[in-house]
C-alpha atoms as one frame of an Amber mdcrd trajectory, in Angstrom:
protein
  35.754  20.754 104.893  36.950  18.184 102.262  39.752  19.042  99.728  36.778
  18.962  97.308  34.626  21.997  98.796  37.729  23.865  99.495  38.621  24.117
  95.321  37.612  27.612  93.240  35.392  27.604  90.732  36.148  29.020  87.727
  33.237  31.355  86.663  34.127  33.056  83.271  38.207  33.283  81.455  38.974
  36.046  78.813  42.356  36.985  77.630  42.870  40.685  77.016  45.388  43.151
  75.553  47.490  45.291  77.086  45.801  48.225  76.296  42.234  47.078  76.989
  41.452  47.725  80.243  37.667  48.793  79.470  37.414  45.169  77.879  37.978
  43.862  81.174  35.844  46.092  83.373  32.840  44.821  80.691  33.778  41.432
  80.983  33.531  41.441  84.499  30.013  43.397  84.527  28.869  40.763  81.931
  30.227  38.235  84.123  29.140  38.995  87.662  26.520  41.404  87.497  23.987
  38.428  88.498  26.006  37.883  91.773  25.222  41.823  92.209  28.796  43.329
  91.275  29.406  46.235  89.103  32.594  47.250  87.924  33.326  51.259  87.048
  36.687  51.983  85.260  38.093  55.547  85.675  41.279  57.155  83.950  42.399
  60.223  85.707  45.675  61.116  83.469  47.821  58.765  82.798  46.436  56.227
  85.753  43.100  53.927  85.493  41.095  52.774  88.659  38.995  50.081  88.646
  35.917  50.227  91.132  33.487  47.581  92.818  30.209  48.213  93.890  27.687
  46.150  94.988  24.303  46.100  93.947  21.238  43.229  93.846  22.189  40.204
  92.596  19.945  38.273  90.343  16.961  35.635  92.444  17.628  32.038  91.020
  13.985  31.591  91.097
């Protein structure tokens, strides 16, 4: 591998509030859902989980 193929690609940036945390779990969905991840966000109390599940990702024809 070249130092080229070995770089991430960036695939979506938001900046987000402190207090937003179901701003993120939509910008993810909006973001990956093609590549056939879902993101769930739970609050249980005082604590949040975020959750991953995978699902069919979009054909590119």
């Amino acid at each position: 591998m070249n130092a080229e193929s070995q770089q991430l690609q960036l695939l979506a940036s938001e900046t987000f509030k402190k207090a937003e945390l179901h701003r993120v779990v939509t910008f993810l969905n909006r973001s990956l859902k093609s590549r056939g991840l879902i993101f769930g966000l739970e609050k249980t109390g005082e604590d949040y989980s975020i959750r991953i599940y995978t699902g069919p990702a979009d054909d590119d024809g």
